[in-house]
Z-matrix of the N, CA and C atoms (Angstrom, degrees):
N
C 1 1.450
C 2 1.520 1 108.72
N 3 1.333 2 110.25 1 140.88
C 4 1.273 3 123.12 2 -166.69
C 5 1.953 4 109.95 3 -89.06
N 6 1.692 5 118.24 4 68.80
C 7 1.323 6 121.33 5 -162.65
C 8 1.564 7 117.41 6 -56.54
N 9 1.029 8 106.32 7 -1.08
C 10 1.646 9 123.17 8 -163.14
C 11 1.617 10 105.41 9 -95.31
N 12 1.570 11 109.11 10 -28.55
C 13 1.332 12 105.92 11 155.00
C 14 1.439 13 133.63 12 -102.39
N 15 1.328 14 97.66 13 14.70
C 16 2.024 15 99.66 14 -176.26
C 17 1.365 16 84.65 15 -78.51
N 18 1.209 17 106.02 16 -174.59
C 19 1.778 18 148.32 17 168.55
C 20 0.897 19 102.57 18 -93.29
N 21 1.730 20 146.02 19 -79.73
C 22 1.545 21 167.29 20 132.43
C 23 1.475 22 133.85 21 -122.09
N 24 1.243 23 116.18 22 176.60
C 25 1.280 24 132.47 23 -168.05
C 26 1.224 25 96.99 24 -161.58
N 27 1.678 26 111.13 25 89.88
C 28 1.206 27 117.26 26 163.86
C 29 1.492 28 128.04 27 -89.72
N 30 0.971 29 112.46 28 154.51
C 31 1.767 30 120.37 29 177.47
C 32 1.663 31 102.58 30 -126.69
N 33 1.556 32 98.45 31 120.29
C 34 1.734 33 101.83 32 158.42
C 35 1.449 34 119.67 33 -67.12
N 36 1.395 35 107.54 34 130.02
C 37 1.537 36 107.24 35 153.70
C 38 1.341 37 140.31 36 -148.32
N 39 0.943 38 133.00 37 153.54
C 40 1.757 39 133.93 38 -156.07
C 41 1.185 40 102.09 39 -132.24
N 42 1.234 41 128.07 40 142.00
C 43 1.422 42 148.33 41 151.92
C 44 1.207 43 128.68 42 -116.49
N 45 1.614 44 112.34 43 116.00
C 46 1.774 45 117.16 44 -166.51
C 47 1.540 46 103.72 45 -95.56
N 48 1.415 47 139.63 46 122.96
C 49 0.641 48 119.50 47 -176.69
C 50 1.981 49 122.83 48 -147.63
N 51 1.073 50 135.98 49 117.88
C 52 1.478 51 134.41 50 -157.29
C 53 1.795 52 98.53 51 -51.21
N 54 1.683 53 106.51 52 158.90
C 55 1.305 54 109.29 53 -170.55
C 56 1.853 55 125.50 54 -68.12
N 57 1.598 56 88.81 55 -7.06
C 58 1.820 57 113.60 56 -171.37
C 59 1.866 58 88.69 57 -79.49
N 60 1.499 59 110.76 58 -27.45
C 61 1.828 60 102.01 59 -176.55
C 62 1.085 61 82.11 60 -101.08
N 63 1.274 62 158.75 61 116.45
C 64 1.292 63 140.37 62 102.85
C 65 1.626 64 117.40 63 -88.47
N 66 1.812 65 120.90 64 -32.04
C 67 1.148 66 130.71 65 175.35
C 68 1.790 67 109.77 66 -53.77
N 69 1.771 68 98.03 67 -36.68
C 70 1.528 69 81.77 68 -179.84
C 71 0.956 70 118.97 69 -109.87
N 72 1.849 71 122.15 70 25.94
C 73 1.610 72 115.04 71 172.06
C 74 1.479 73 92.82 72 -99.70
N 75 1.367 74 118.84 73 2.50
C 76 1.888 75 108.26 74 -176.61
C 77 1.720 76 96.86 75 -90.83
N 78 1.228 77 101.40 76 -40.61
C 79 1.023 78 104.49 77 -175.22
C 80 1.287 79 139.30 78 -78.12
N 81 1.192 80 107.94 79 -0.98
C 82 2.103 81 139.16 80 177.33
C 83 1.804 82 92.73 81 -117.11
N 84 1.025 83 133.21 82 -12.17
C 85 1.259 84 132.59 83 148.85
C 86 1.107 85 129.12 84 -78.39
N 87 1.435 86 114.00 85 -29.04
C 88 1.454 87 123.76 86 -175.83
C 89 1.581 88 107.23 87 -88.10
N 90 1.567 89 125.17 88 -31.09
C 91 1.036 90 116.25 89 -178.54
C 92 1.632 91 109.62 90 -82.79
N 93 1.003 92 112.06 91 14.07
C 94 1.644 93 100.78 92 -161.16
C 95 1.525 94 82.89 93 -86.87
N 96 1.878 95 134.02 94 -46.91
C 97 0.901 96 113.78 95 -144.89
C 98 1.834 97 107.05 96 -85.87
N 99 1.673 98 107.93 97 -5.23
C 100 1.131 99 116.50 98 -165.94
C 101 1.991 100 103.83 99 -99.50
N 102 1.573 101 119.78 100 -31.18
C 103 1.352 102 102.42 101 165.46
C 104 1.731 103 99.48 102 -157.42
N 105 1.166 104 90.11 103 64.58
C 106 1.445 105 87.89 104 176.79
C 107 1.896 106 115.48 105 -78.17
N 108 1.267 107 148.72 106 146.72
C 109 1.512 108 108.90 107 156.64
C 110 1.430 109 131.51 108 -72.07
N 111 1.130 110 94.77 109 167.41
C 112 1.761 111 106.23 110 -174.53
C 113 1.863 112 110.41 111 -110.99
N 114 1.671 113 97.35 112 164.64
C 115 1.223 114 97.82 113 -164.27
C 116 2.264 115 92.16 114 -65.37
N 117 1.528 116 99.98 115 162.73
C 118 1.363 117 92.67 116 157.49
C 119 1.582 118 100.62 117 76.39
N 120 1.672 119 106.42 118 -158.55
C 121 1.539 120 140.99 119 -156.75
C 122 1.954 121 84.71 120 -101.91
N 123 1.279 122 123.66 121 -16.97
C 124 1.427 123 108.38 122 -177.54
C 125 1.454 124 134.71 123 -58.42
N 126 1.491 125 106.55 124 130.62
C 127 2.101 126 97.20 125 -177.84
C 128 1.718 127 105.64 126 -39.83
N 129 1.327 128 105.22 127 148.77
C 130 1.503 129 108.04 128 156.22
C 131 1.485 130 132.75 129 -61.98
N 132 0.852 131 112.74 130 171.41
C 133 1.496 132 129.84 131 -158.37
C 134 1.495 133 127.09 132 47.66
N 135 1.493 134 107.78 133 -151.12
C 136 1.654 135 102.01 134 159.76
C 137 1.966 136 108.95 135 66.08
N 138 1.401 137 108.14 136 21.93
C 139 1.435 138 113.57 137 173.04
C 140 1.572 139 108.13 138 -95.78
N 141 1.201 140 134.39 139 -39.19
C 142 0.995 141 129.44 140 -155.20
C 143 1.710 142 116.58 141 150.65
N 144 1.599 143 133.47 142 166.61
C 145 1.340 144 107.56 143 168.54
C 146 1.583 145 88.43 144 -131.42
N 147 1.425 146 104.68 145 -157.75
C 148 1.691 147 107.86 146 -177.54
C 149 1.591 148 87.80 147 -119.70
N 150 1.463 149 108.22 148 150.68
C 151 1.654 150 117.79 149 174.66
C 152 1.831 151 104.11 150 -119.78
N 153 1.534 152 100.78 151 150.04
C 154 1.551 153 103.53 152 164.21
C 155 2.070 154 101.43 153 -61.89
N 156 1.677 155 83.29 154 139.87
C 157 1.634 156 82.22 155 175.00
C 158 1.311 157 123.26 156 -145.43
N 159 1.606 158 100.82 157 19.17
C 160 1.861 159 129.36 158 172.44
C 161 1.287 160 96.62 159 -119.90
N 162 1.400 161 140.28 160 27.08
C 163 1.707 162 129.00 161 155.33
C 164 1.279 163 93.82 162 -72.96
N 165 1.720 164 107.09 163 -177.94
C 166 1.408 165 125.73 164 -145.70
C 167 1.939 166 95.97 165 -78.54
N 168 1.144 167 112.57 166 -31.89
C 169 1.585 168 147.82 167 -160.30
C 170 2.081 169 95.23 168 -60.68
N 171 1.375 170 96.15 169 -42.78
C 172 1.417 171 79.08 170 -164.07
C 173 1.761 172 96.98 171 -103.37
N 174 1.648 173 98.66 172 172.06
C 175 1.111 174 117.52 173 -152.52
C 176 1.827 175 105.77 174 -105.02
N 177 1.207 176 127.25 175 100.08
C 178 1.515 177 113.51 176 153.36
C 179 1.095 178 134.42 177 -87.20
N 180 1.814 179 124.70 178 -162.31
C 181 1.444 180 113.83 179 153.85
C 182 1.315 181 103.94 180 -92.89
N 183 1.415 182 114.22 181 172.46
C 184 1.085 183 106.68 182 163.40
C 185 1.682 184 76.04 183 126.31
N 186 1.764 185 105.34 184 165.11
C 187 1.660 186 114.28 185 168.75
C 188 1.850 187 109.73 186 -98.28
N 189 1.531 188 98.02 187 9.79
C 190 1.425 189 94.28 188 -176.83
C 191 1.481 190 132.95 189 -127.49
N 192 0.906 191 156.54 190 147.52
C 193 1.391 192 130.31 191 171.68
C 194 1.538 193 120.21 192 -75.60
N 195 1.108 194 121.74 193 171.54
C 196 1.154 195 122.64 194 -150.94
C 197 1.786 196 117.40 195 -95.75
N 198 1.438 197 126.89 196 129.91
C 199 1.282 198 112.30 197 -146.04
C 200 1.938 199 86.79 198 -98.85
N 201 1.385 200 141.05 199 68.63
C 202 1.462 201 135.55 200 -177.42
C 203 1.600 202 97.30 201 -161.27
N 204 1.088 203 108.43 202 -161.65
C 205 1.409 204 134.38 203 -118.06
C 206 1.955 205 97.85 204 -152.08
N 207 1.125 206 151.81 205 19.91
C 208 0.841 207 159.05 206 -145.35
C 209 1.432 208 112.83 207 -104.10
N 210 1.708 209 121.63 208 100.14
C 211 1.449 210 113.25 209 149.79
C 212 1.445 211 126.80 210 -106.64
N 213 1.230 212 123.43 211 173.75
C 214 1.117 213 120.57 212 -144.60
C 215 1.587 214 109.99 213 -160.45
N 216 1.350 215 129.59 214 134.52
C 217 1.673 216 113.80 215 178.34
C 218 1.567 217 99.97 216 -166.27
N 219 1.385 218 127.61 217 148.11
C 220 1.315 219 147.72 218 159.19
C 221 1.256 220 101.92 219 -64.85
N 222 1.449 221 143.15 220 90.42
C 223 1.386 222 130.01 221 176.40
C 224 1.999 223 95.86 222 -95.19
N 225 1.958 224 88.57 223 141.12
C 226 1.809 225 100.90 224 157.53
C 227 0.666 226 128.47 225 -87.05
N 228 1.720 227 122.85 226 134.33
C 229 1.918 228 102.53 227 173.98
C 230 1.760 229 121.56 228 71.60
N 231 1.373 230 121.69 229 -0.73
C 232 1.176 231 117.17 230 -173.17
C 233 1.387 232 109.63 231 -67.79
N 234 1.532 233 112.70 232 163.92
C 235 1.498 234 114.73 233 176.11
C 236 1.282 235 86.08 234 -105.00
N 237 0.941 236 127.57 235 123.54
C 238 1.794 237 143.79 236 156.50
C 239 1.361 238 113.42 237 -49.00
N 240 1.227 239 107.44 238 -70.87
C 241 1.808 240 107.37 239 -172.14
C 242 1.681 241 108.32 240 -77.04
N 243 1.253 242 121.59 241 1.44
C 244 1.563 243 115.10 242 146.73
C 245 1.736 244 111.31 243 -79.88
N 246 1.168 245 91.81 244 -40.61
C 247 2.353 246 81.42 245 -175.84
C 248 1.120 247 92.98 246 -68.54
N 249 1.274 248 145.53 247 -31.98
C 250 1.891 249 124.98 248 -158.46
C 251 1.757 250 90.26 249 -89.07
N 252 0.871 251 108.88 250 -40.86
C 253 2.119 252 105.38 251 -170.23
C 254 1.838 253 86.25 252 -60.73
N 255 1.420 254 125.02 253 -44.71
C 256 1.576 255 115.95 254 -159.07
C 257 1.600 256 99.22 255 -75.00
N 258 1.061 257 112.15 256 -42.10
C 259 1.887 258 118.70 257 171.76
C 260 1.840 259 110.11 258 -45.92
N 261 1.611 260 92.82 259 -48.21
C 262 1.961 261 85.23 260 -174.85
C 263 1.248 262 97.70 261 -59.07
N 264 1.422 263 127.74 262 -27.85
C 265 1.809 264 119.40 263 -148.71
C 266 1.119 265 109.17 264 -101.25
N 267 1.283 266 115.51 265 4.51
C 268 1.672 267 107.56 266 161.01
C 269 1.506 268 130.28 267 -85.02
N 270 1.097 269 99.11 268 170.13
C 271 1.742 270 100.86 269 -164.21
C 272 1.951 271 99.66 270 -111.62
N 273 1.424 272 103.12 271 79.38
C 274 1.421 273 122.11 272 168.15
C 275 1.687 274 119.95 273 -70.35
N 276 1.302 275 95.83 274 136.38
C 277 1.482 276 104.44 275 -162.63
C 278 1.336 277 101.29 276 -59.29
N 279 1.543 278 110.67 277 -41.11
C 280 1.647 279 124.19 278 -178.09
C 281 1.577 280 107.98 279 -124.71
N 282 1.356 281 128.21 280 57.58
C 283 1.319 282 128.26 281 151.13
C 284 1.646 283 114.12 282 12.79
N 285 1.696 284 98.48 283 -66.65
C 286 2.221 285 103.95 284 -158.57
C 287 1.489 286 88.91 285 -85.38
N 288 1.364 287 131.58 286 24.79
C 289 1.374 288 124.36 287 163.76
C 290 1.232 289 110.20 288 -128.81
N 291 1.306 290 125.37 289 9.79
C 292 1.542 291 111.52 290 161.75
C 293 1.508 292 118.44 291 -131.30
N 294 1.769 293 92.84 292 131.29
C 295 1.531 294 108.99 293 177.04
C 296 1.161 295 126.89 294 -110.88
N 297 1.240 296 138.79 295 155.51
C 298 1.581 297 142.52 296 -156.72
C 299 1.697 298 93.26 297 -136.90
N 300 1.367 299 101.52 298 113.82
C 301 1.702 300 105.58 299 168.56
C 302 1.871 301 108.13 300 -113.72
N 303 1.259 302 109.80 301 125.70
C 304 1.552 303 131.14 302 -159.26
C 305 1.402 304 97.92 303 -104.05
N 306 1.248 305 134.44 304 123.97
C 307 1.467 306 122.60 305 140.89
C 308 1.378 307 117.17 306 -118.29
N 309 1.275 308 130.12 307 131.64
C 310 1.291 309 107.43 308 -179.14
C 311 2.124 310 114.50 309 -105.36
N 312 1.023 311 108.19 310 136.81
C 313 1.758 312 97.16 311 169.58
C 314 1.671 313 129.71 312 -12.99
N 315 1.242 314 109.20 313 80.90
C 316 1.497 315 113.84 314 176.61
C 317 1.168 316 109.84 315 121.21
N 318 1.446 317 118.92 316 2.97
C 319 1.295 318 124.49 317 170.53
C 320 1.591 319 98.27 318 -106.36
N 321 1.803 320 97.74 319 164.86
C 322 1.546 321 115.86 320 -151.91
C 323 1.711 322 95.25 321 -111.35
N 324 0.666 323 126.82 322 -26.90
C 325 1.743 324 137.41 323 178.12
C 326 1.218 325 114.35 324 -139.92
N 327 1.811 326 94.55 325 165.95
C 328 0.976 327 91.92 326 177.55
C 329 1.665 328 125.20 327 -109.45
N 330 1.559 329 122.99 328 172.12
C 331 1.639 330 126.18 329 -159.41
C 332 1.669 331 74.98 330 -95.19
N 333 1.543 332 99.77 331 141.00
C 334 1.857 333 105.25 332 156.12
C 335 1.305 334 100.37 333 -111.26
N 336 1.428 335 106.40 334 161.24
C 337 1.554 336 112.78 335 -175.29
C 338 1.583 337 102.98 336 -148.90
N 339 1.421 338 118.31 337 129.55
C 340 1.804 339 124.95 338 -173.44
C 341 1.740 340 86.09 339 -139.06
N 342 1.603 341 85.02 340 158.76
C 343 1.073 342 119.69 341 166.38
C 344 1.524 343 114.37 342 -114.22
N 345 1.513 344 100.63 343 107.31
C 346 1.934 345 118.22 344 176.55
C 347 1.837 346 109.76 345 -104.00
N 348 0.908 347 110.48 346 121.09
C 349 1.567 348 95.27 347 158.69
C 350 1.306 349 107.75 348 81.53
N 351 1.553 350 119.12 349 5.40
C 352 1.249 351 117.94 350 -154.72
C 353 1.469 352 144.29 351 71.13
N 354 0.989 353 82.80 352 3.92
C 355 2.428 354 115.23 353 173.22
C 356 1.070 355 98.34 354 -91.79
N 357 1.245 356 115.42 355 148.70
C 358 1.101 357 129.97 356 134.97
C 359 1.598 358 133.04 357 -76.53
N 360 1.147 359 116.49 358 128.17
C 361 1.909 360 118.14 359 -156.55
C 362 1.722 361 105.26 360 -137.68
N 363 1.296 362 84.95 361 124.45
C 364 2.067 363 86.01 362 172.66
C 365 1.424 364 102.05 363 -93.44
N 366 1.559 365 114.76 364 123.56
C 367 1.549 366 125.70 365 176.75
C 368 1.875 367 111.47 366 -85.88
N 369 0.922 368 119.16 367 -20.85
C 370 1.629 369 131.28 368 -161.84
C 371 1.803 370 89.04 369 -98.58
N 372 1.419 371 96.07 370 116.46
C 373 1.626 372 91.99 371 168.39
C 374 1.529 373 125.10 372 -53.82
N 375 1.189 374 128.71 373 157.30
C 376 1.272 375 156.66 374 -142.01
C 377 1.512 376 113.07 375 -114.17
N 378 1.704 377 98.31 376 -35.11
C 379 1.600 378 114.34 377 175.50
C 380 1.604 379 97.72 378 -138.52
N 381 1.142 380 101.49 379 176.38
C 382 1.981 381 125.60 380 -25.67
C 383 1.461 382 79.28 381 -64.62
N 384 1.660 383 83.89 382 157.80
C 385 1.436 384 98.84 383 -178.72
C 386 1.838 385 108.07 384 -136.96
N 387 1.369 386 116.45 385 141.81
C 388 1.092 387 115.64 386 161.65
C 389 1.681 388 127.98 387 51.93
N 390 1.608 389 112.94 388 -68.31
C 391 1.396 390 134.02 389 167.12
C 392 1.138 391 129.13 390 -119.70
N 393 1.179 392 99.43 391 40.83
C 394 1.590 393 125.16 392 163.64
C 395 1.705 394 111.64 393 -104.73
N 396 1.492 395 111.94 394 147.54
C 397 1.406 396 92.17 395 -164.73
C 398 1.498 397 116.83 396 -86.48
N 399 1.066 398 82.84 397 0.64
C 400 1.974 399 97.75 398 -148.56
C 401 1.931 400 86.39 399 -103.78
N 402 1.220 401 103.88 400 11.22
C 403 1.914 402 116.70 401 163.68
C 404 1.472 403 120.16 402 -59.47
N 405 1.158 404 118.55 403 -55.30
C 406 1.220 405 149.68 404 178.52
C 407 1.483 406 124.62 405 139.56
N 408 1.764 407 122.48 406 -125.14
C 409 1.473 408 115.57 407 -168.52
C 410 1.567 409 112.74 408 -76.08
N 411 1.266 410 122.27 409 113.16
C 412 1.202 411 109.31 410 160.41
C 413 1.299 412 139.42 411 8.07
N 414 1.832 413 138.92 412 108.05
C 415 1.274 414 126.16 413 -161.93
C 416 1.577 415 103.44 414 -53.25
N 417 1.782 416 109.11 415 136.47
C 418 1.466 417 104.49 416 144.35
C 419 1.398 418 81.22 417 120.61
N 420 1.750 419 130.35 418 -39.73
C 421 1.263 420 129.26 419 161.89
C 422 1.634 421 116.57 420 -74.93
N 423 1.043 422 98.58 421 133.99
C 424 1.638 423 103.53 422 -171.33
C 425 1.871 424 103.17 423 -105.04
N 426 1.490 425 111.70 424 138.93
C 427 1.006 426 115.65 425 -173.28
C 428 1.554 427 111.18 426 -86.92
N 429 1.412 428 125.93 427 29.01
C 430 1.958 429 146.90 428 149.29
C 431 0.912 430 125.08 429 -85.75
N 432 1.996 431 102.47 430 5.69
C 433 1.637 432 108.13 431 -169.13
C 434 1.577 433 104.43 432 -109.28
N 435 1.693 434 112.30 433 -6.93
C 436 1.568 435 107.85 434 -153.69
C 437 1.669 436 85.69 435 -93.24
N 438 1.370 437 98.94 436 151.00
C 439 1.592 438 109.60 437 -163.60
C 440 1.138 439 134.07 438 70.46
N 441 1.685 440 110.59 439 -9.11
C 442 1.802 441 121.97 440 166.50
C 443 1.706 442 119.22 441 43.43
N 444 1.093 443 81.71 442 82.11
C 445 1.951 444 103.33 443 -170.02
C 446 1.399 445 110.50 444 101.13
N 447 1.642 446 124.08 445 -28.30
C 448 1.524 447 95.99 446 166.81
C 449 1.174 448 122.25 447 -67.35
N 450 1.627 449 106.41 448 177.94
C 451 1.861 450 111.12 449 163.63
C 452 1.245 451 108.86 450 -72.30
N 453 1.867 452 110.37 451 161.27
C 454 1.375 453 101.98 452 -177.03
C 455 1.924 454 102.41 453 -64.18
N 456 1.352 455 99.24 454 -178.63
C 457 0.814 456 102.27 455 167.42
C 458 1.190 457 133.09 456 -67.08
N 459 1.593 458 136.54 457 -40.79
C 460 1.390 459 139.59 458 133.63
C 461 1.159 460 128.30 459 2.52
N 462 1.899 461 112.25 460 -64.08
C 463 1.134 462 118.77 461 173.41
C 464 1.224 463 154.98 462 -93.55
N 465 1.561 464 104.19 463 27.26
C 466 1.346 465 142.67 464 -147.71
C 467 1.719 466 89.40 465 -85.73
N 468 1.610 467 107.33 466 -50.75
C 469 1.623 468 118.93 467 -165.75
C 470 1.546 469 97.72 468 -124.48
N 471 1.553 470 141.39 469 48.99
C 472 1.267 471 146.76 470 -175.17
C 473 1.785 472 93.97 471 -85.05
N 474 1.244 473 118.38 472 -18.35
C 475 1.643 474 103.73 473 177.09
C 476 1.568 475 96.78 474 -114.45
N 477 1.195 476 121.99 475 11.46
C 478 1.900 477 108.82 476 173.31
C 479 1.580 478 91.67 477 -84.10
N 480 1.067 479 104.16 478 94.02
C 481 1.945 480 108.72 479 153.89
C 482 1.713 481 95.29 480 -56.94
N 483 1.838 482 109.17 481 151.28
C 484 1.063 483 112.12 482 -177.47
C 485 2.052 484 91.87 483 -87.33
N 486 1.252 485 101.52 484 152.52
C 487 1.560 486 121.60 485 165.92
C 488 1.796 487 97.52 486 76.00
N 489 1.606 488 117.60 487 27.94
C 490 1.125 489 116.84 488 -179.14
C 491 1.549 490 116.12 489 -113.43
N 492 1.431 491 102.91 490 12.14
C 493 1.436 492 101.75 491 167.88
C 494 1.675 493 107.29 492 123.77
């Protein structure tokens, strides 16, 4: 693919991380936007970085703010399987407390990624994934379309708690 003529190819990503890492989720955030690699023949860096996004500042649901550790960023052009190899190789204060959630453009979920044992390990299945058929609707068809004005099906009973009547 010719990257020189896209627009972008973004990938979501999140980093969960205990309050003892915060120096090195700013700082594995901060380098992403300064030399991270890129998809392709592209110079490094210059994709994007990750921001705190559970300080007091931002807004959830909920009546509370949020008791974690959460950054977060739209990266362009990133190479994915370079940030998750640079994530295992850091030296985290608390390893079994930090997780890396990946999505990349055209994918439907997201990849989790922990460090056990000193490995690096993807917890979020792998399959089926995406282009598998047995995924669901075809990319590009959205599953808000089946029944054309109904709710999905999902959300037909999203407030029937089970054993609530």
């Amino acid at each position: 693919m010719d990257w020189g003529m896209r627009v972008s190819w973004v990938a979501n990503v999140m980093l969960s991380v205990g309050p003892e890492d915060r120096p090195n989720a700013e700082a594995f955030g901060g380098c992403l936007d300064e030399e991270c690699p890129r998809l392709d023949a592209m110079r490094p860096g210059g994709c994007g970085n990750l921001r705190l996004i559970t300080d007091a500042d931002n807004r959830w649901g909920g009546h509370k703010n949020p008791e974690c550790e959460v950054h977060a960023g739209a990266l362009n052009h990133v190479g994915l399987a370079a940030v998750v190899k640079h994530f295992g190789s850091l030296a985290w204060h608390n390893p079994n407390a930090v997780q890396l959630f990946v999505m990349d453009q055209e994918e439907s979920f997201f990849r989790v990624w922990m460090i056990r044992n000193s490995a690096l390990r993807q917890y979020a299945p792998s399959s089926p994934d995406e282009e598998d058929e047995e995924f669901g609707p075809p990319l590009g068809r959205s599953r808000r379309l089946e029944g054309r004005g109904s709710p999905p099906r999902d959300a037909r009973n999203a407030c029937s708690w089970p054993g609530s009547g």
